[in-house]
C-alpha positions in Angstrom: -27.0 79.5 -10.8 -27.0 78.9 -7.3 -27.4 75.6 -5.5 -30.3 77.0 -3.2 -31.9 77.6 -6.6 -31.8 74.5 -8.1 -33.0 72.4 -5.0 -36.0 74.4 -4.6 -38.6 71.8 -5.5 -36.4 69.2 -3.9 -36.8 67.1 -0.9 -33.5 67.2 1.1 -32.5 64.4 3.4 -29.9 66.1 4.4 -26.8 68.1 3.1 -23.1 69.1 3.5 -23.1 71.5 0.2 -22.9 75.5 0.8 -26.5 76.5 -0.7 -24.7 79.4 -2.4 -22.1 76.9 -4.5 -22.3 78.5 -8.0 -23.3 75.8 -10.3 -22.4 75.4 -13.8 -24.5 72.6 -15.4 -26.2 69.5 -14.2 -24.4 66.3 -15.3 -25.6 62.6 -14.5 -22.6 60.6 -16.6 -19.6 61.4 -14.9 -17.9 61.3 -18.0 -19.4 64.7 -19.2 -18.5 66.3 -15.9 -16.4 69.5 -16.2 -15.2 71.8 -13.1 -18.6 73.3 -11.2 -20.6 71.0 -12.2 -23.5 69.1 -10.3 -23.2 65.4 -10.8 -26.5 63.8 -9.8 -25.5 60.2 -9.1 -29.1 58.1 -10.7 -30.0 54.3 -10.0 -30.0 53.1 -13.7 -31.4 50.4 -15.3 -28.3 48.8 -15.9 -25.8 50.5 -13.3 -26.0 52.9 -10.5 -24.5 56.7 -10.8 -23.6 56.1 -7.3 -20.4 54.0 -8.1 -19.1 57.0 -10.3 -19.2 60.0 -7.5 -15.7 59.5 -7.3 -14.9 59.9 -10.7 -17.4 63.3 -11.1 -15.5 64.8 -8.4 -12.1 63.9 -9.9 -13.2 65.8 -13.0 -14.1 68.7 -10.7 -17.7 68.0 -9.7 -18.7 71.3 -7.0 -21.5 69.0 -5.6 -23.3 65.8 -5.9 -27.0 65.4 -5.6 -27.2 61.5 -4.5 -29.5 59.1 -2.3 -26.5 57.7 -0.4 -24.0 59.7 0.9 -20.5 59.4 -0.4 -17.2 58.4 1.2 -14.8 61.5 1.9 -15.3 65.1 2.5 -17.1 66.0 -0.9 -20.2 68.2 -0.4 -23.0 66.3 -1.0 -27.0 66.6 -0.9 -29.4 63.8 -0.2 -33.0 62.9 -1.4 -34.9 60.2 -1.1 -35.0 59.9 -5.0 -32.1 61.2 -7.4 -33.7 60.3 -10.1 -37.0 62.1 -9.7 -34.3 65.0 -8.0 -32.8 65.0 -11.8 -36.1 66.2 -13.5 -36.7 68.7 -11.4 -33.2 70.4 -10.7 -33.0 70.3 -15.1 -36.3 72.2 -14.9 -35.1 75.1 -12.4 -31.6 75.2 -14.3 -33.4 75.9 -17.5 -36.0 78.0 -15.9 -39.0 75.9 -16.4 -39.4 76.2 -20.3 -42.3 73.7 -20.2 -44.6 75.9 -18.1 -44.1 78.3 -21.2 -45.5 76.4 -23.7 -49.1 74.6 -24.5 -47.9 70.9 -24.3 -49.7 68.1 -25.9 -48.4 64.4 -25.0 -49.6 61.2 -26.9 -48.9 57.6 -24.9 -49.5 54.3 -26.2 -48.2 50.8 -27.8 -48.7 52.0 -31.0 -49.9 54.7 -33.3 -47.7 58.2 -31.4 -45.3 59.0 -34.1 -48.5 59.7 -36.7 -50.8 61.2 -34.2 -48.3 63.6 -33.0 -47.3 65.1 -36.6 -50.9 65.1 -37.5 -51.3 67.3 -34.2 -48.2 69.4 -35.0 -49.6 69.6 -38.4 -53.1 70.8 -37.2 -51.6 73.3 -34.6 -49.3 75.1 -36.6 -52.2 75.1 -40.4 -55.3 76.4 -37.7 -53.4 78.2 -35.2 -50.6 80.1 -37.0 -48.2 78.6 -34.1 -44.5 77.3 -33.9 -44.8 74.3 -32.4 -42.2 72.1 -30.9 -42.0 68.2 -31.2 -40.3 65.4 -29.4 -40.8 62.0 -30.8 -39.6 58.5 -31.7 -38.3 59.5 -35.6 -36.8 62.7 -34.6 -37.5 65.9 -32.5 -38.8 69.4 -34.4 -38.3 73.4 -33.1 -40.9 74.2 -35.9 -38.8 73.7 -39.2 -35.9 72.4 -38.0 -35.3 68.4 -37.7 -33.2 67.6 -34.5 -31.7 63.8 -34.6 -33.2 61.7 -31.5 -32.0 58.4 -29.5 -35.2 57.5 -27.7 -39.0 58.0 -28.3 -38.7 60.7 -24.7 -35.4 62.0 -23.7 -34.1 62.1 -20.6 -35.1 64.8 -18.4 -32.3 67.1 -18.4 -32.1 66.7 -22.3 -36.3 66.7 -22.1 -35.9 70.9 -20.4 -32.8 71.6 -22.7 -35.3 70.9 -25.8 -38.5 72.6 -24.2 -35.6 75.4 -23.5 -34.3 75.8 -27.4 -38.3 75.4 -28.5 -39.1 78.9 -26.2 -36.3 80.3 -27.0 -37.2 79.5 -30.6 -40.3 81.2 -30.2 -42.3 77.6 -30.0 -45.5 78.5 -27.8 -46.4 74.8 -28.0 -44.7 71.4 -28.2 -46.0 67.6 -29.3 -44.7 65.3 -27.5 -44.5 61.0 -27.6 -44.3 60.0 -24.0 -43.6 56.5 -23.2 -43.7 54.0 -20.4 -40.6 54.6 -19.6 -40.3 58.0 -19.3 -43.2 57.7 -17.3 -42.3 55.1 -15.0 -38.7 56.5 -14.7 -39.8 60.0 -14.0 -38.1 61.8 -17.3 -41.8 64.2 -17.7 -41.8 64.6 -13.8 -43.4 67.9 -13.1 -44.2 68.6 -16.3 -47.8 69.7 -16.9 -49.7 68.6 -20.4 -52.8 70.9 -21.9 -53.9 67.4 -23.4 -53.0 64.0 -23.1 -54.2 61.1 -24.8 -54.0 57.6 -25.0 -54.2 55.4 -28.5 -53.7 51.8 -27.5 -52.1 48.9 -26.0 -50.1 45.9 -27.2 -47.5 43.9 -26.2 -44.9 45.5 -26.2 -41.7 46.4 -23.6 -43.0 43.4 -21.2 -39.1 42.9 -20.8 -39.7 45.9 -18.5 -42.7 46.4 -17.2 -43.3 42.5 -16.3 -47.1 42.4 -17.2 -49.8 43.9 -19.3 -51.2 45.5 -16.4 -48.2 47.4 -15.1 -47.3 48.6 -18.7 -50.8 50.3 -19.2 -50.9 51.7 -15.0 -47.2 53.1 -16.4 -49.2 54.6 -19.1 -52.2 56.0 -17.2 -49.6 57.9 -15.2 -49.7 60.8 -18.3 -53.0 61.7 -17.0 -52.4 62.5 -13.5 -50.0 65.2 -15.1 -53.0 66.7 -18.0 -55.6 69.4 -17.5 -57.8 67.1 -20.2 -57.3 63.8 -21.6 -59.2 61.7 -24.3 -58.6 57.9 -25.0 -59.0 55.3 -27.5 -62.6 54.0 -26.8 -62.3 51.0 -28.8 -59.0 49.9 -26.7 -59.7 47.5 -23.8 -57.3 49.2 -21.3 -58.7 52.8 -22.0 -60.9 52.3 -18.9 -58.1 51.8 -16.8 -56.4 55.0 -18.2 -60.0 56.9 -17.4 -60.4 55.1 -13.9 -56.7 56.9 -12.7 -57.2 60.4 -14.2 -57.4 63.0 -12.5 -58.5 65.4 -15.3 -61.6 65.4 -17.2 -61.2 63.0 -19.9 -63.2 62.1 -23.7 -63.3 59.0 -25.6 -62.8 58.4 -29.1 -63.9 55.6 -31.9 -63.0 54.4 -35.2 -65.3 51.3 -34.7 -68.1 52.3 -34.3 -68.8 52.4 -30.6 -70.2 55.1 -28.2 -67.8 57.5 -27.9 -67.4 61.1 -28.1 -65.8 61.6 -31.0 -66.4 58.7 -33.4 -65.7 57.9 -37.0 -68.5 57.0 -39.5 -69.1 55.8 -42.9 -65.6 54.7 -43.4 -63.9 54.2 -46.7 -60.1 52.8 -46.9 -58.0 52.9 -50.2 -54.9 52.1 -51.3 -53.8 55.6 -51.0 -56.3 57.2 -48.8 -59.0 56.7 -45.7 -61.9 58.3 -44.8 -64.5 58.7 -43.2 -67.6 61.2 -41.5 -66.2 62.8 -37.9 -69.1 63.1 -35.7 -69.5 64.4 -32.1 -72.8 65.6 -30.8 -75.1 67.0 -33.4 -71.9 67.6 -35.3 -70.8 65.7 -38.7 -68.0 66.8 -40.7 -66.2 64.6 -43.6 -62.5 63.6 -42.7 -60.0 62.4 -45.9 -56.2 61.4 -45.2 -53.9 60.9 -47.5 -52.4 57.7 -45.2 -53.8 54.3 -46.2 -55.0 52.0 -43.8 -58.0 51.6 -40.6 -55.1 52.6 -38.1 -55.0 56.0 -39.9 -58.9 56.7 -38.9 -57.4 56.0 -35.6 -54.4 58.9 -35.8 -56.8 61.3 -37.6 -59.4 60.9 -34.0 -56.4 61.0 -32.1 -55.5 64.5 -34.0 -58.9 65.6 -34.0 -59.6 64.9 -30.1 -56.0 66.8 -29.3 -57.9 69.6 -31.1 -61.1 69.7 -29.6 -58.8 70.0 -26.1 -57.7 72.8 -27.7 -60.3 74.4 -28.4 -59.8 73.7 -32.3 -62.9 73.6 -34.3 -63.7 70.1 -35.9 -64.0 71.5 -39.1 -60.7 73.3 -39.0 -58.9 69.9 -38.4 -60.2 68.1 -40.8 -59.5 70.6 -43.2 -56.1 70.5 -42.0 -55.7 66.7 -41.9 -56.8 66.6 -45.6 -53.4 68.7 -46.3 -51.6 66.5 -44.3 -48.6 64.1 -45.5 -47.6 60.8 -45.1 -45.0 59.9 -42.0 -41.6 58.3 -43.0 -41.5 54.6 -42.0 -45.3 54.5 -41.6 -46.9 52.7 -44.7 -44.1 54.5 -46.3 -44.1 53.6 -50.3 -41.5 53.0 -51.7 -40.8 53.8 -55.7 -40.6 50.6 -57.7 -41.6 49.5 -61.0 -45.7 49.6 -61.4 -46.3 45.9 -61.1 -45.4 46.0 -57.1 -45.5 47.8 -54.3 -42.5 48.1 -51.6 -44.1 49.4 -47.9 -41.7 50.4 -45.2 -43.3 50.3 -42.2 -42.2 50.4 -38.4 -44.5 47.3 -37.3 -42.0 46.0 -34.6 -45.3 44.4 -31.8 -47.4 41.9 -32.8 -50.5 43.6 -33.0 -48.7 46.6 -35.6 -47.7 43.6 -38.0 -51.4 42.7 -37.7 -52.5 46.0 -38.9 -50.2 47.0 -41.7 -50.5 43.2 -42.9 -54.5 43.6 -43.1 -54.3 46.6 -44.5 -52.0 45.7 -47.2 -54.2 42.9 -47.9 -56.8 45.5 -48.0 -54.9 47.4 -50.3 -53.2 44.8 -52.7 -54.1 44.8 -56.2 -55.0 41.1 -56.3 -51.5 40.2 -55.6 -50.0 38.9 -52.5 -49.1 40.1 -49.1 -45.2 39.5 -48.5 -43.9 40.1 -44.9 -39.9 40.7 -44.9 -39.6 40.9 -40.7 -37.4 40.0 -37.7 -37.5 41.2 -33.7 -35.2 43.1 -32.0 -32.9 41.7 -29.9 -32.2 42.3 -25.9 -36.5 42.8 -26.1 -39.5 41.0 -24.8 -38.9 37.4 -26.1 -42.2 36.4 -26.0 -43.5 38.1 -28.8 -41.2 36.7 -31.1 -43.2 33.5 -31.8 -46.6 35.7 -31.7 -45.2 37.8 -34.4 -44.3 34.7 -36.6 -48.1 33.0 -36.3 -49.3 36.6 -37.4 -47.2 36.5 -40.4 -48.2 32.6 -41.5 -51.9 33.9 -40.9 -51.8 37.6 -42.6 -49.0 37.3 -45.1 -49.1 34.9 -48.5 -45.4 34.7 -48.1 -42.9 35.3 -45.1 -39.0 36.2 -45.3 -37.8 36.1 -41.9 -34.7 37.7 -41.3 -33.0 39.8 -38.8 -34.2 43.2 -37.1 -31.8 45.2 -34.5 -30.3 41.7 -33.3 -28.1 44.5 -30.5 -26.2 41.9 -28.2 -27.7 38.6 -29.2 -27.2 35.9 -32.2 -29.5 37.1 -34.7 -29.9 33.0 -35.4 -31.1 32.8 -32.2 -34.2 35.5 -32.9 -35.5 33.8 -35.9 -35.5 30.8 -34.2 -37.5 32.3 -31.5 -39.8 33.5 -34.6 -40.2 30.4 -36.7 -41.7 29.0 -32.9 -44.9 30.3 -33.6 -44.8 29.5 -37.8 -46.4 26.2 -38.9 -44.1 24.3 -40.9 -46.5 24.4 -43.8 -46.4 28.2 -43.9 -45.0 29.5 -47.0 -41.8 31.7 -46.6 -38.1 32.1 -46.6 -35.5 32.1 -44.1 -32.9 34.9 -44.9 -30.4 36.2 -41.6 -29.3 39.2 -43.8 -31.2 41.9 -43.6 -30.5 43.5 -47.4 -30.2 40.4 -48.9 -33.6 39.4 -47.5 -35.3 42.5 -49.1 -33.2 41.5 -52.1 -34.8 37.8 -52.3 -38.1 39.3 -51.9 -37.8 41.9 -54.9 -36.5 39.3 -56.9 -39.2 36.8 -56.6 -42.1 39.2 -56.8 -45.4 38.0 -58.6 -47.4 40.8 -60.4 -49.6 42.5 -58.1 -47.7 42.1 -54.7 -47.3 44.0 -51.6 -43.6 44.0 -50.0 -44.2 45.0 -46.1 -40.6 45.7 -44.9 -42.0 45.9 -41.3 -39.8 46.8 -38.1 -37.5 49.3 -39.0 -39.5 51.9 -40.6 -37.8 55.6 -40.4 -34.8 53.5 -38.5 -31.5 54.1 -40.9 -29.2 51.5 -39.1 -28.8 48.3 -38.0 -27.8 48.1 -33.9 -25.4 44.7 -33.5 -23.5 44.3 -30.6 -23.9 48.1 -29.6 -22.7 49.2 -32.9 -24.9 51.0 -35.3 -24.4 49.9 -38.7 -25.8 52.4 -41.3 -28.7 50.0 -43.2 -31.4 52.3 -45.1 -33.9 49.9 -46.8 -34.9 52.6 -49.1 -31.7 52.7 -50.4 -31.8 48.8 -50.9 -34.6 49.2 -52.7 -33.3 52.1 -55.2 -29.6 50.1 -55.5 -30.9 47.0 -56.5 -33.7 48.3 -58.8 -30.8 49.1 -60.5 -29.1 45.8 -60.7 -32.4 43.6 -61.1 -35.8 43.4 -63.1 -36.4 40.2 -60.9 -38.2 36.6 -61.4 -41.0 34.6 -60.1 -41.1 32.9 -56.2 
């Protein structure tokens, strides 16, 4: 493709390149670079593509798209903003795949994995579609699983997906889209059919600095939509409705004027539902996910629907058919007299929630939280997430999480800041042999909640990822134990 072609939608400072360079991909590592290449030299979070021009062009770079103009005779074109520069050159060298398909993007703290396979779900039982997803646990070209690294690529990985989804024959695409792909331009220029906002937490303060630039970061997705809906019962929805610039709906699961809103709600172990109403409208609603949160992915679903023109009915139908999501209030097989849950509860208010629940849900037996926090993360919550445990849980095992680059010793420290002394629990740095402790000391009756790893299947330390599958740590030591009394 030609140079000309892929600066297009760009805006050019100035240049030294020959707009009729033949270019053979887009790199921004300059380790990936090959011979007629563009190198786009980004402003990272944690370095600058800038100080690795001269290595792109070593490896035979035919141009770099930059914001600083490079030392030597290398042709060179320069933008005000590389970064933004990157998601829009990746969508002319793919040929805009996105504007080929009827995209759907879910932002929030909490609650987008779900809600976007309920929506794929929903799209591809009432519609007869292929649908594409991109998401935290993994991405999907209609059948086929794809392995992921972050909850929304980076843009030129973002247009190679929505690339192999057309060519797949997708004709729409789900899509998680977080903070940071917002705030760091990854989904520039990409238009959504629906966007819509479940809630926020605190969660990823280590990068946005406050509450209130983490939710303007999310209200960004709706500048982008055709429609949006939000999460009525969520105190920052009305900042997510006062910066749209779409038509957006509300949705509630409490109770409160809205839209779309949930009645008559009934929670099980196994199951919730409820009565779906908007306007004269009532239809019943049954999901085979336990827990209040679900009610809040099934809305979510049902409100991407409506958007699309999806009857109520039709969705909830489809929800009922609808299966559970792997490392969401994920049981796992053990002996009748307890229950393991996997769950990916890594912010305060998640742990909240599936703790509730499970207390909701417990057969007269206890609530045990086995948790940690990740490490090189917001700090802060750490202490909030141990008083949540010594208030929902009977019984705490805190142990480690993804410690990454710092002492996992350190984290639970952090943790056991916010845990009365008096709390009941257990202190365990291993990971496996914390699950183990718990499993042995069960009492009839109790729920195991091994929260903040949920569909994860490795353990990040020191930049290293260890394989660690707590569903195999259940099964092995099933084996090896029956177990005794805390």
């Amino acid at each position: 493709m030609k140079l000309s072609e892929l600066l297009r939608d760009i805006e050019i400072t100035a240049t030294t390149a020959d707009p009729d360079l033949e270019i053979r991909d887009i790199r921004y590592d300059s380790r990936a670079v090959e011979p007629g290449d563009l190198f786009v030299a980004v402003e990272g979070l944690q370095s600058d593509g800038h100080r690795f021009i001269g290595a792109a062009l070593e490896r035979g770079a035919a141009a770099v798209l930059c914001q600083h103009a490079p030392e030597g005779g290398a042709p060179y074109v320069l933008t005000t903003d590389s970064r933004l520069a990157l998601s829009l050159v990746s969508a002319a060298y793919f040929d805009h795949p996105a504007e080929k398909l009827t995209l759907v993007g879910v932002t929030g703290t909490n609650g987008k994995t779900t809600s976007t396979i309920l929506i794929k779900h929903i799209l591809e039982d009432c519609l007869g579609v292929r649908v594409g997803l991109i998401g935290t646990i993994s991405n999907w070209i209609g059948d086929v699983e794809l392995p992921t690294e972050r909850t929304t690529p980076e843009s030129y990985e973002l247009q190679k997906l929505f690339r192999q989804m057309v060519d797949a024959g997708c004709t729409h695409a789900v899509m998680e889209v977080s903070s940071h792909a917002l705030a760091l331009d990854r989904v520039a220029g990409v238009r959504f059919k629906a966007g819509l906002f479940t809630n926020l937490t605190q969660d990823h303060l280590d990068y946005h600095g406050t509450m209130e630039a983490y939710a303007l970061a999310k209200a960004a997705l709706f500048s982008q939509c055709d429609a949006g809906a939000v999460n009525g019962d969520d105190p920052w929805s009305p900042v997510m409705i006062e910066h749209a610039k779409c038509p957006m709906m509300t949705f509630s699961a409490r109770g409160g004027q809205a839209d779309l809103r949930a009645e008559d709600v009934v929670l099980t172990a196994s199951s919730a539902s409820f009565t779906a109403v908007s306007g004269g409208e009532r239809v019943p609603v049954r999901i085979g996910i336990p827990g209040a949160f679900s009610v809040d992915n099934a809305l979510t679903a049902m409100a991407a629907g409506r958007m699309l023109d999806i009857a109520m009915a039709d969705c909830a139908a489809s929800l009922g058919r609808a299966k559970g999501v792997k490392g969401r209030v994920e049981v796992v097989p053990t002996p009748d007299d307890y229950t393991v849950i996997i769950d990916y509860a890594h912010t305060p208010d998640a742990l909240e929630k599936v703790l509730r629940t499970m207390k909701q849900a417990s057969r007269g037996g206890r609530v045990v939280a086995v948790f940690g926090c990740g490490g090189d993360r917001d700090r802060t919550k750490r202490p909030k997430m141990g008083a949540i445990a010594a208030a929902e849980a009977d019984f705490s095992v805190v142990t480690s999480d993804n410690p990454r680059t710092e002492d996992p010793e350190a984290i639970i420290a952090d943790i056991l800041e916010g845990m009365p002394e008096s709390a009941p629990k257990k202190v365990i740095c291993s990971r496996p042999e914390a699950i183990c402790w718990a499993m042995d000391h069960h009492e009839p009756g109790d729920v195991i909640v091994l929260a903040g790893k949920g569909h994860e299947t490795y353990q990040e330390v020191d930049h290293v990822k260890h394989h660690m599958d707590e569903r195999e740590i259940v099964a092995e030591h099933l084996q090896r134990n029956e177990g005794s009394a805390i």
